[in-house]
VOPAGU-2260 file (C-alpha; in pm, 1 decimal, decimal comma):
REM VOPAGU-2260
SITE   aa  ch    i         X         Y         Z
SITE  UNK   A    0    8081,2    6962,3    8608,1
SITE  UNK   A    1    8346,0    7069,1    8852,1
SITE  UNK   A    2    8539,3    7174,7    8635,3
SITE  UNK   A    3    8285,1    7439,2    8474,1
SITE  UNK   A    4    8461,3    7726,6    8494,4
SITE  UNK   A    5    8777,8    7610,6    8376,3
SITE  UNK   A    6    8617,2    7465,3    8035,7
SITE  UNK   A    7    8367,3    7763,4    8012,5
SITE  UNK   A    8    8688,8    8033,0    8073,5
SITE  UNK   A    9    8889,0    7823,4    7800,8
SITE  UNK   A   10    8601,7    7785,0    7594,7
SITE  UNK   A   11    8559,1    8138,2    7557,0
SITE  UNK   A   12    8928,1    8232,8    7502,3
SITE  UNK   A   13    8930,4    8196,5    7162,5
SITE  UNK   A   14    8597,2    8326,9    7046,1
SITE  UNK   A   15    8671,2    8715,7    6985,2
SITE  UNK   A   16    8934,6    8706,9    6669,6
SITE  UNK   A   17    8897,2    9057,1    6613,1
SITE  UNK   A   18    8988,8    9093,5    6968,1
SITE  UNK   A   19    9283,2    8888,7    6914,3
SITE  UNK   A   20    9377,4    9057,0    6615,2
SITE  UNK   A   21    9357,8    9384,3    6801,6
SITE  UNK   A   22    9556,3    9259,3    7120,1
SITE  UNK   A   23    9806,5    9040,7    6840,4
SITE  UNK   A   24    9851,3    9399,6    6646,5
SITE  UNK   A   25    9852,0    9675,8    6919,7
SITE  UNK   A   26   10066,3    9563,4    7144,4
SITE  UNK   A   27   10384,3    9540,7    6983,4
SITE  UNK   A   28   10294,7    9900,6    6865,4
SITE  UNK   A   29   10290,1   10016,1    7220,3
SITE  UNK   A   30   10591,3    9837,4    7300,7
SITE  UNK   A   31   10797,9   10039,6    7027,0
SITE  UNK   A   32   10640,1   10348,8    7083,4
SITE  UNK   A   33   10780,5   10284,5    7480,2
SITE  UNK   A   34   11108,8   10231,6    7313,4
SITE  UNK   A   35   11078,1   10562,9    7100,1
SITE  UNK   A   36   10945,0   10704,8    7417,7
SITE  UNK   A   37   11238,1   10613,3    7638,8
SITE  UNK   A   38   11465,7   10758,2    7345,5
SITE  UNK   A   39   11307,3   11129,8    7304,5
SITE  UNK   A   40   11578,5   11451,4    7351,0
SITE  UNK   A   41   11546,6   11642,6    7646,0
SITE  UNK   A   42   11461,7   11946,6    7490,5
SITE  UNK   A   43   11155,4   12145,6    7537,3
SITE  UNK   A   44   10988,4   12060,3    7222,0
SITE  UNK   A   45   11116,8   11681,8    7301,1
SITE  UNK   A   46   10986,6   11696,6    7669,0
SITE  UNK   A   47   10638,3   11789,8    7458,1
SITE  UNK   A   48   10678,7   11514,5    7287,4
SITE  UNK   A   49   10741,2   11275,6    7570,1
SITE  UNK   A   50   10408,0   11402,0    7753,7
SITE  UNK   A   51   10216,3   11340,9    7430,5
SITE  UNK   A   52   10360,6   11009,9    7316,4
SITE  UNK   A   53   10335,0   10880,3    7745,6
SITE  UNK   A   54    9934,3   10971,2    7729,0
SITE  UNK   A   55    9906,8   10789,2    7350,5
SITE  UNK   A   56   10120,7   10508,8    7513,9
SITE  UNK   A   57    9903,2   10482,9    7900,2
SITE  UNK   A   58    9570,7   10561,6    7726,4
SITE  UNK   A   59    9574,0   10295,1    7446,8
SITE  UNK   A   60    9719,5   10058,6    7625,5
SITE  UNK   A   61    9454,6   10070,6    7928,2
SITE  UNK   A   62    9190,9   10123,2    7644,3
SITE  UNK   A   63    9295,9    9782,6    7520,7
SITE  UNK   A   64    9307,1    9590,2    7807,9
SITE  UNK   A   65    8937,0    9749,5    7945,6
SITE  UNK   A   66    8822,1    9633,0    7624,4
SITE  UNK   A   67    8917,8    9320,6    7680,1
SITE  UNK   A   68    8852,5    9265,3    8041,6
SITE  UNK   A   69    8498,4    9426,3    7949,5
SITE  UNK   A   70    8423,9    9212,0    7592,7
SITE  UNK   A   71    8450,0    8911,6    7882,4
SITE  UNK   A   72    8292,0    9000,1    8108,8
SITE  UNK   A   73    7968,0    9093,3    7856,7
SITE  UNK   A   74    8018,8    8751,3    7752,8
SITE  UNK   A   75    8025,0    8517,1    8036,9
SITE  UNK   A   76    7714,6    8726,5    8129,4
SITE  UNK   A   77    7544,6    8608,2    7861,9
SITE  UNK   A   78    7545,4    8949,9    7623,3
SITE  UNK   A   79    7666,9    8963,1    7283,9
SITE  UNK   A   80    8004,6    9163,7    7299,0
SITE  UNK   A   81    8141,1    9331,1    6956,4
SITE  UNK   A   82    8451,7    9447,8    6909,4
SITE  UNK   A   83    8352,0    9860,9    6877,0
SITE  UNK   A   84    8152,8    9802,8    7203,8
SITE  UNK   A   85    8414,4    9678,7    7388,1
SITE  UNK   A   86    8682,3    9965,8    7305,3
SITE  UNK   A   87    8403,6   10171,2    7366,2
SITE  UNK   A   88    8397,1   10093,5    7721,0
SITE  UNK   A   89    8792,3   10043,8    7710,2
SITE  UNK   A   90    8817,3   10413,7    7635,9
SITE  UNK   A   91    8517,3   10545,1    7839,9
SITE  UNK   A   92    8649,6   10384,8    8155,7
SITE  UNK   A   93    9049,1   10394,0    8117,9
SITE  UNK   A   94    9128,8   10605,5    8393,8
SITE  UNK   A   95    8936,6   10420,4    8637,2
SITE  UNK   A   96    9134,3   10116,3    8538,4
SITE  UNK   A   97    9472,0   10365,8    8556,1
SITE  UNK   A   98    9383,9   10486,5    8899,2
SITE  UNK   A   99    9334,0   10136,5    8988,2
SITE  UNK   A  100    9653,9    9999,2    8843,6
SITE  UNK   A  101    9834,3   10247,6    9113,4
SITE  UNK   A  102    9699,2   10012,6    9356,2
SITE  UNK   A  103    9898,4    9747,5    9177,5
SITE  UNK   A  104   10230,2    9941,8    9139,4
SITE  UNK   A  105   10156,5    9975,5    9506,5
SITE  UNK   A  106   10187,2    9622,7    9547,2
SITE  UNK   A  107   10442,1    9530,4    9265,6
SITE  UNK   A  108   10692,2    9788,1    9475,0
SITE  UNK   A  109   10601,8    9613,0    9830,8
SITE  UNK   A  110   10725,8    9288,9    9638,8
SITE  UNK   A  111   11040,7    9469,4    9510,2
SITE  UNK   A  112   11115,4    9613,0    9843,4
SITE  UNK   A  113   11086,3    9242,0    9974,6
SITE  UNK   A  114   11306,6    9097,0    9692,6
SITE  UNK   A  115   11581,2    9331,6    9859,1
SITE  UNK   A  116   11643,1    9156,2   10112,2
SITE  UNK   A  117   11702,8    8836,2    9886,6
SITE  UNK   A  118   12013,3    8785,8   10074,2
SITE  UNK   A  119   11944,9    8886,5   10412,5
SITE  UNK   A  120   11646,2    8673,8   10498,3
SITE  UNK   A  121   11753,5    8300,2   10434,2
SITE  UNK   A  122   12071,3    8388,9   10616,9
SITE  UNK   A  123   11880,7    8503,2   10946,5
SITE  UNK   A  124   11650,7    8219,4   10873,5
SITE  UNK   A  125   11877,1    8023,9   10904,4
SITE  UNK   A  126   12063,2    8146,8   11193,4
SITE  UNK   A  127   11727,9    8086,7   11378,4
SITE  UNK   A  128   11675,8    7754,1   11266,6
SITE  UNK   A  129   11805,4    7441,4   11509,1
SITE  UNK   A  130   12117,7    7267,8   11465,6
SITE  UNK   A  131   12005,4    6944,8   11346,3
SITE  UNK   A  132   11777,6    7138,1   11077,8
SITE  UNK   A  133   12052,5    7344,4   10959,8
SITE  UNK   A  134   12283,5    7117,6   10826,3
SITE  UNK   A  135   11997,6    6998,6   10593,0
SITE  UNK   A  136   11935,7    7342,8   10517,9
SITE  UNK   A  137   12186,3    7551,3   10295,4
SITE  UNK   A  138   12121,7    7915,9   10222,1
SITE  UNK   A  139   12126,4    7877,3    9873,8
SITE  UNK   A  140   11741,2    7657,5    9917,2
SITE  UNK   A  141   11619,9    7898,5   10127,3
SITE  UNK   A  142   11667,6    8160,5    9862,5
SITE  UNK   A  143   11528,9    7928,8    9601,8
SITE  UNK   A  144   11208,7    7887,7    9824,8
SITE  UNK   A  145   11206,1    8289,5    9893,6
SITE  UNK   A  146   11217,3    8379,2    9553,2
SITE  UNK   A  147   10997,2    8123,7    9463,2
SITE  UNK   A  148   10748,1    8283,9    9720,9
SITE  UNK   A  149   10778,0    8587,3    9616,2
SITE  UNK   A  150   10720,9    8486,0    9234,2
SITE  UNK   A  151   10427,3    8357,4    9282,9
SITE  UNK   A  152   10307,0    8690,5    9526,2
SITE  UNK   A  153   10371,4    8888,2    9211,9
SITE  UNK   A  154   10241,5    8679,8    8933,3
SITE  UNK   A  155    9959,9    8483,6    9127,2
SITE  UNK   A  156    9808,2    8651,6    9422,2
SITE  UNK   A  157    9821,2    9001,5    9279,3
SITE  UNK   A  158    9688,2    8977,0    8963,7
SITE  UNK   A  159    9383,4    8773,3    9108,7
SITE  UNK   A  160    9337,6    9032,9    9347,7
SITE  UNK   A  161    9354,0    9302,7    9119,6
SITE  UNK   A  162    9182,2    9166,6    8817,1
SITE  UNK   A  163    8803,3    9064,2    8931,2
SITE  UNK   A  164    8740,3    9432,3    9057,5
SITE  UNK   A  165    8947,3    9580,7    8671,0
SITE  UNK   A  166    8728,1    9356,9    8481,2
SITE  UNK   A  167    8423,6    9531,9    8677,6
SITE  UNK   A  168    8542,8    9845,4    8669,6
SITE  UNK   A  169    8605,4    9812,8    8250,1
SITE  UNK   A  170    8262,8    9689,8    8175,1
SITE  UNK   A  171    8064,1    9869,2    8425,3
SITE  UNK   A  172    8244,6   10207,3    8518,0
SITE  UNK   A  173    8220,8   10352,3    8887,7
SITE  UNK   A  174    7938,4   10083,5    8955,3
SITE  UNK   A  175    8218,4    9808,6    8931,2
SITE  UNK   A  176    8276,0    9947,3    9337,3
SITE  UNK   A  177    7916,0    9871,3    9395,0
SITE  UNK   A  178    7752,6    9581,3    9512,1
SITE  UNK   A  179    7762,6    9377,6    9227,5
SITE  UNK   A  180    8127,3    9455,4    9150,0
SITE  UNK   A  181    8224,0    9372,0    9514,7
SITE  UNK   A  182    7974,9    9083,4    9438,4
SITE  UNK   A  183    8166,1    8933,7    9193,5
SITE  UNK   A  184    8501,3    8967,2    9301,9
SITE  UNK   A  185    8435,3    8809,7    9626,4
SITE  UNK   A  186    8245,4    8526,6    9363,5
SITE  UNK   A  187    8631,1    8488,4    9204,0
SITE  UNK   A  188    8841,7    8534,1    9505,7
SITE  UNK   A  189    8643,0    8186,9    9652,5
SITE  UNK   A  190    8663,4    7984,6    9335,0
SITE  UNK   A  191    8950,4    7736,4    9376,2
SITE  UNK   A  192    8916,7    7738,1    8990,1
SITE  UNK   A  193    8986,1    8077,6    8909,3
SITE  UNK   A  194    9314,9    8051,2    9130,8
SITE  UNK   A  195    9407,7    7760,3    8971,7
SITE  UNK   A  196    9369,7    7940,4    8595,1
SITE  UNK   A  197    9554,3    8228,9    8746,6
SITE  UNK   A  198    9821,6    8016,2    8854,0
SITE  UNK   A  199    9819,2    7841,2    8490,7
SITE  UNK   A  200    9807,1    8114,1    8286,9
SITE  UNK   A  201   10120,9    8280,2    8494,0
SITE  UNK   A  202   10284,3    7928,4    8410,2
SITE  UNK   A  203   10201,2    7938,6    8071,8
SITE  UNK   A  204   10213,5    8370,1    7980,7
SITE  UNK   A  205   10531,4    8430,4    8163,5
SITE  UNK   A  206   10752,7    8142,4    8283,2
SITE  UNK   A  207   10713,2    7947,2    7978,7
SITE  UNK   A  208   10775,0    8268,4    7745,0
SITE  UNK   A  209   11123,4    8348,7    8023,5
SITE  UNK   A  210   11245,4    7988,0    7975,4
SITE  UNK   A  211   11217,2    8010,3    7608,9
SITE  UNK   A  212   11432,2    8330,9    7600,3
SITE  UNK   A  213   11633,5    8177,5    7824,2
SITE  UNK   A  214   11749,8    7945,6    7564,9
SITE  UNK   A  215   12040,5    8114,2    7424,2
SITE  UNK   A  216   12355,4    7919,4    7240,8
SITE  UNK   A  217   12634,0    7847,9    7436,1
SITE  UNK   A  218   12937,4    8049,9    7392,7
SITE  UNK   A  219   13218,4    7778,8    7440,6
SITE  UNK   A  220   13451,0    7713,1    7177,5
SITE  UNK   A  221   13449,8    7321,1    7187,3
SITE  UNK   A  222   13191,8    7324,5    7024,2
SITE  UNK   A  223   13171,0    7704,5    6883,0
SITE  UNK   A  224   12871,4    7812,4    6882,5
SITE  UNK   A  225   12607,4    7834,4    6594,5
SITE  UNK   A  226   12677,0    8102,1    6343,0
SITE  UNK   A  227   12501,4    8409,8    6360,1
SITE  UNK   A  228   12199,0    8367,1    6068,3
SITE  UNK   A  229   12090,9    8043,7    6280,0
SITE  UNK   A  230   12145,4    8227,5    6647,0
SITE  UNK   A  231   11895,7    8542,3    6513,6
SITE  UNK   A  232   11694,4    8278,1    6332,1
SITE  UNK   A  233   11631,2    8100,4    6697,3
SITE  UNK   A  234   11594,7    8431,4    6850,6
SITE  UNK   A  235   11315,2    8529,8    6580,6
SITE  UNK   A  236   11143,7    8173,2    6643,6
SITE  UNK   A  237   11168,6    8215,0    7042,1
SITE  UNK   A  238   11029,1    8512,5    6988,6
SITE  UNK   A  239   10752,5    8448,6    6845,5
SITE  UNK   A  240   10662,4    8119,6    7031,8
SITE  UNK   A  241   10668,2    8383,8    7376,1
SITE  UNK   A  242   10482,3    8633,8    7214,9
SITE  UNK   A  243   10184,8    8338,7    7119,0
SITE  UNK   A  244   10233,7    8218,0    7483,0
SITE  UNK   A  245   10212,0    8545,3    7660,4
SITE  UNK   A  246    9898,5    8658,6    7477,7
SITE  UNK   A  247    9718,6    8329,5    7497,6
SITE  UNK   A  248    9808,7    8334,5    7884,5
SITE  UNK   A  249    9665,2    8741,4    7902,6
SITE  UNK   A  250    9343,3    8617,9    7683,7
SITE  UNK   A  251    9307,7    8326,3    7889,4
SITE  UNK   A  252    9300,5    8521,4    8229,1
SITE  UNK   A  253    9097,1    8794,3    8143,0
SITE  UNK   A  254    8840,4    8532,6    8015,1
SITE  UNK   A  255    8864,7    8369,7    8327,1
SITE  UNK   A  256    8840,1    8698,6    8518,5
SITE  UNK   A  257    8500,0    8729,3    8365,6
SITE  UNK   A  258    8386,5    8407,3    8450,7
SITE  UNK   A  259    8446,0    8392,9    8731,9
SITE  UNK   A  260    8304,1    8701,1    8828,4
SITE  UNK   A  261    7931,5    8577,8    8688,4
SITE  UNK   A  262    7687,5    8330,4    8818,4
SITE  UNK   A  263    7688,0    8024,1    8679,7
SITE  UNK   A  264    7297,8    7901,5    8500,0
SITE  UNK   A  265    7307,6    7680,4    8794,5
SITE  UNK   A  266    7312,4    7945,3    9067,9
SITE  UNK   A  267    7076,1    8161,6    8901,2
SITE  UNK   A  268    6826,5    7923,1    8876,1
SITE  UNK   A  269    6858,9    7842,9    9255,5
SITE  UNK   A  270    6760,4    8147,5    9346,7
């Protein structure tokens, strides 16, 4: 089938419901516990309290996602993954996955450092371009197409560069930077499939989930807007449908991820 991976990848998302539980339950704990985080006194015994409550925050969330990226990768290479397994790696191998996550804020602030010149790049654009191209040509596209560029740099091409050697690096430790790690990363980084899911699941975890929030009422007064029960009721339902979005899309991937990274029955019995 040529479409293998794709089906096998999608296949696979849903299997691990304690894993979704986990991810469905733990997350939204994190994500208060940021918000506490970000609201501790500066005081010394608050400042102890920060430290603490920024390693419970860091560790548990990498723990989660190794455990994940790992509980795939087992899969797709034909083990039987449980759920304690999986965290056990998760928490065995978090700070590999941390020290290569500064890789990725490496990358995510080369993109933000781009995005400042939002402005100044489609005007010297085009400034260069020729007469008769720019009177087709307004600044206002070329900003569209810039951002759109650099969207898809931060949502696309880094996380598939980043995620084949995490997903090694969760299930196997340091030997995710041996052969077979680099093995299967270069495996993923030449399947036009795995791009193609990466691409999806960015469509379908985070734009989808942004245009949905997106959606607020109006605030003209012909017509006024909703009243307030049915504006917190649409937030609470938008909400939830992003949450359901962004998780499937984060499932999805890291399934992917692991597939990817595997040889197929087909290769294996080539050899």
């Amino acid at each position: 089938m040529k479409l293998a991976l794709v089906g096998d990848s999608l296949r696979a998302t849903f299997r691990p419901r304690s894993l979704w539980l986990a991810e469905f339950l733990l997350n939204p704990v994190f994500a208060l516990l940021a918000v506490v985080w970000l609201q501790l006194p500066e005081t010394a015994g608050g400042l102890t309290l920060t430290v603490l409550l920024g390693l419970v925050i860091v560790v548990g969330s990498l723990t989660l996602a190794g455990a994940t990226l790992a509980w795939f990768v087992e899969h797709h290479g034909g083990g039987a993954p449980t759920l304690r397994g999986a965290f056990g790696k998760g928490l065995r191998h978090f700070w590999l996955l941390g020290i290569w996550g500064l890789v990725m804020l490496v990358g995510c602030h080369v993109v933000e450092w781009m995005e400042g010149y939002r402005y100044q790049f489609p005007q010297y654009v085009r400034s260069e371009l020729p007469m008769f191209l720019r009177v087709h040509v307004s600044e206002a596209q070329l900003l569209w197409l810039f951002l759109f560029v650099l969207g898809v740099l931060f949502w696309v091409i880094l996380p598939a560069l980043w995620l084949p050697p995490a997903a090694q690096l969760a299930a196997q430790g340091f030997r995710g930077f041996g052969r077979d790690g680099f093995r299967a990363w270069g495996r993923s980084l030449k399947s036009w499939q795995y791009w193609l899911m990466v691409a999806l699941c960015a469509l379908v975890g985070v734009w989808l989930p942004m245009l949905l929030m997106g959606m607020a009422p109006t605030e003209s007064i012909n017509p006024p807007p909703p009243p307030l029960s049915t504006q917190m009721m649409s937030l609470i339902f938008r909400l939830a449908i992003s949450y359901a979005l962004a998780l499937f899309g984060w499932m999805w991937v890291a399934s992917a991820t692991g597939r990817a990274g595997t040889v197929s029955s087909a290769q294996a019995d080539s050899k």
